[in-house]
C-alpha positions as CSV (number, residue, x, y, z in Angstrom):
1,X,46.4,-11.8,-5.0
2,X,42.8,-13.9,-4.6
3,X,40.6,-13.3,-2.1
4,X,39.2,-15.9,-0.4
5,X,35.6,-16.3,0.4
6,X,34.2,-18.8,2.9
7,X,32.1,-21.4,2.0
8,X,28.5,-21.7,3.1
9,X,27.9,-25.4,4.2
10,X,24.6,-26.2,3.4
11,X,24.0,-27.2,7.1
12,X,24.7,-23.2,7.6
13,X,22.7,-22.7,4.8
14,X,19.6,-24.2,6.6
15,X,20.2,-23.3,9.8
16,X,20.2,-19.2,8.5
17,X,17.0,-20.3,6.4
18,X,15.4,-21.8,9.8
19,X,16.3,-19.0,11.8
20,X,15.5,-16.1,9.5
21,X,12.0,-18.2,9.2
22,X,11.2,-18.1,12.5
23,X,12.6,-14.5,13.4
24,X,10.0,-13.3,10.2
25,X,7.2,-15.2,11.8
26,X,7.9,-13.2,14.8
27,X,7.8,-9.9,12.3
28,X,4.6,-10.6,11.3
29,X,3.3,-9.5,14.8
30,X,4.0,-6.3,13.4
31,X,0.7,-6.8,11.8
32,X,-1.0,-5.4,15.0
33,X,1.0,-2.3,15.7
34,X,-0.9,0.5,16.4
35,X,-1.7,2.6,13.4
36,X,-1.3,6.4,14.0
37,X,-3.7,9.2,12.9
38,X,-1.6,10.7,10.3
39,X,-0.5,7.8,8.8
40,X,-3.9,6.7,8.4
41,X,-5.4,10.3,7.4
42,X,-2.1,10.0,4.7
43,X,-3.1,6.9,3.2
44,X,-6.5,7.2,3.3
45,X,-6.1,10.3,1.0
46,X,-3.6,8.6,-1.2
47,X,-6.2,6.3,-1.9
48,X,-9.0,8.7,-3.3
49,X,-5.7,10.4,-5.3
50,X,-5.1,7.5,-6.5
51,X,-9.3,6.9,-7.5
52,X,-9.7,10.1,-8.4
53,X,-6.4,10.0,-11.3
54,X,-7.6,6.5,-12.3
55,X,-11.0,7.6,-13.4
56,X,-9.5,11.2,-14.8
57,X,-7.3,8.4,-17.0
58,X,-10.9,6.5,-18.0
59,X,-12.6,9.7,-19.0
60,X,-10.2,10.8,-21.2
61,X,-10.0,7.5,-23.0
62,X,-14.0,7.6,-23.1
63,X,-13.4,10.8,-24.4
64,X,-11.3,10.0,-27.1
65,X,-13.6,7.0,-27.7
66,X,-16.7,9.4,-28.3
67,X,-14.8,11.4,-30.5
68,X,-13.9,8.4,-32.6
69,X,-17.1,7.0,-32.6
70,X,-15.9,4.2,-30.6
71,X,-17.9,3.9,-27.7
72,X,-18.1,1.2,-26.3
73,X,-20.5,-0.3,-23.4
74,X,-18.0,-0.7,-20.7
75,X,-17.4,2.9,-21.6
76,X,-21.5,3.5,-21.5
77,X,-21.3,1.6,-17.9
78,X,-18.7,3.7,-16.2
79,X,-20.4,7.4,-17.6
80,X,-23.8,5.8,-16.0
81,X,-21.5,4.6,-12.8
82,X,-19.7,8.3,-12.9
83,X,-23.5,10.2,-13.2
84,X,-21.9,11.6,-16.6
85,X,-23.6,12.1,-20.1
86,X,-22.5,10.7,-22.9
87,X,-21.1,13.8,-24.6
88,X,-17.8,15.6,-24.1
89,X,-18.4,18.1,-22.4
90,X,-20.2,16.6,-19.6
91,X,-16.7,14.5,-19.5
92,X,-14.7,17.5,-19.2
93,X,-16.8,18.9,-16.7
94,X,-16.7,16.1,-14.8
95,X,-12.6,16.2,-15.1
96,X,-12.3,19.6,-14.1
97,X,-14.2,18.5,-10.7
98,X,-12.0,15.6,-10.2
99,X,-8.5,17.5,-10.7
100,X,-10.2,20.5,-8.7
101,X,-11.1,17.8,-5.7
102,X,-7.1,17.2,-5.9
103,X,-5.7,20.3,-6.3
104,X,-8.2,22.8,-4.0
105,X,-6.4,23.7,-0.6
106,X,-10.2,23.9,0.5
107,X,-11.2,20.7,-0.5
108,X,-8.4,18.8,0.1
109,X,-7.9,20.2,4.0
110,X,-12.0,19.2,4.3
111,X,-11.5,15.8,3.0
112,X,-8.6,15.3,5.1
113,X,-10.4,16.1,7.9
114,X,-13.5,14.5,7.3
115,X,-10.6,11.0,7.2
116,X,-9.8,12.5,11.1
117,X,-12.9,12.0,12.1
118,X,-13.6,8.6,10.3
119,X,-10.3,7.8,12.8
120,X,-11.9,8.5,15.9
121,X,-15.2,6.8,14.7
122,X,-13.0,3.7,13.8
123,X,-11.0,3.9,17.2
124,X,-14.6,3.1,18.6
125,X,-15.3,0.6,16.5
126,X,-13.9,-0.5,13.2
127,X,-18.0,-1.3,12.4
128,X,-18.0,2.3,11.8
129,X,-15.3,2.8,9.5
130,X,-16.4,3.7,6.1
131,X,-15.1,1.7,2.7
132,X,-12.1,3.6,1.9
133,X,-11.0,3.9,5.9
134,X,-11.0,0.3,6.0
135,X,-9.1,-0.2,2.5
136,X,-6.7,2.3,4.1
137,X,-6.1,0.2,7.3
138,X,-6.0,-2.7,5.4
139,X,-3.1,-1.2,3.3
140,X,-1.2,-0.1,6.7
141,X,-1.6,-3.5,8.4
142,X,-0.4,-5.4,5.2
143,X,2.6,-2.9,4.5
144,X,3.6,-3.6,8.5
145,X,3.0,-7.5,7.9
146,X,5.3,-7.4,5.0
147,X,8.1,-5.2,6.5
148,X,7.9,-6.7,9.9
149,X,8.6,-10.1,7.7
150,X,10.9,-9.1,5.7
151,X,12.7,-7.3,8.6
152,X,12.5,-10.2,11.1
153,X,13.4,-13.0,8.0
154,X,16.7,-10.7,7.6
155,X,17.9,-10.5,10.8
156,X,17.7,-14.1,11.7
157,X,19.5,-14.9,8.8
158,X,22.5,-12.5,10.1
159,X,21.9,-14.0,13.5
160,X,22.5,-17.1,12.7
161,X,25.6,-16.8,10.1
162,X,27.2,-14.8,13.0
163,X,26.3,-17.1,15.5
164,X,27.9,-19.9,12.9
165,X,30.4,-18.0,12.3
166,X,31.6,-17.0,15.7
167,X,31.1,-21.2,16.5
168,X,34.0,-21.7,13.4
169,X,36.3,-19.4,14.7
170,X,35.9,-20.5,18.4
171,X,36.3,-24.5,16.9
172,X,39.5,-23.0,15.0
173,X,41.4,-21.5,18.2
């Protein structure tokens, strides 16, 4: 027993393309919805994780680099950007304070707080939002961009093969 599939004309084809394109430009709008507090606060503090691992990751490999007597000047650079010495210790040290910023019910509730209040400032005006608030907003906008497109592409694409499809059957009866 085969199982038939119906064909896609490619006037069908481009009419779901067409439609899906103009239901995703009207996803994009979704660029503009409002952004809530804890989604922002959330973000926000997944970006300093996400610094803070990144330069736990460079300081062991400068670590290991020192140890080999490898160092190089990039290496040299980031210790100088970091305010750590070129020894291991002082990279250690340093490492203990970045996992205890992420690990430290203390800290953590402080910074997250501190990412509140950067909120209220930036509901006055985004002018006052400091460099990882506005990385953070940036993120939420361009994540609601892309899903409100992807979204809105989707559903005028069903739209439209139903709508086709519902014209076939009526044509057929």
């Amino acid at each position: 027993m085969a199982i038939s599939t119906p064909s896609i004309t490619p006037r069908e084809k481009a009419h779901a393309i067409g439609a899906g394109a103009v239901f995703g430009l009207a996803g994009m709008t979704a660029y503009y919805l409002p952004i809530t507090r804890d989604r922002f606060v959330r973000n926000s503090y997944d970006i300093v994780r996400s610094k803070s691992k990144s330069d736990i990751e460079k300081l062991d490999e400068v670590a290991l680099a020192i140890t080999n007597k490898k160092l190089k000047a990039e290496h040299k650079l980031f210790l100088a950007q970091m305010g750590v010495e070129e020894n291991v210790d002082s990279i250690n040290s340093k490492i203990g304070e970045l996992k205890k910023s992420l690990t430290d019910p203390d800290i953590v509730k402080n910074l997250k707080e501190k990412f509140l209040e950067n909120f209220k400032n930036f509901k006055k005006s985004e002018a006052l939002a400091d460099p990882i608030s506005t990385k953070a907003l940036q993120k939420i906008r361009w994540t609601n961009f892309t899903w409100g497109a992807a979204i809105g592409f989707i559903i005028g694409s069903v739209i439209s093969m139903r709508a086709d499809d519902s014209k076939n059957y009526h044509q057929q009866v």
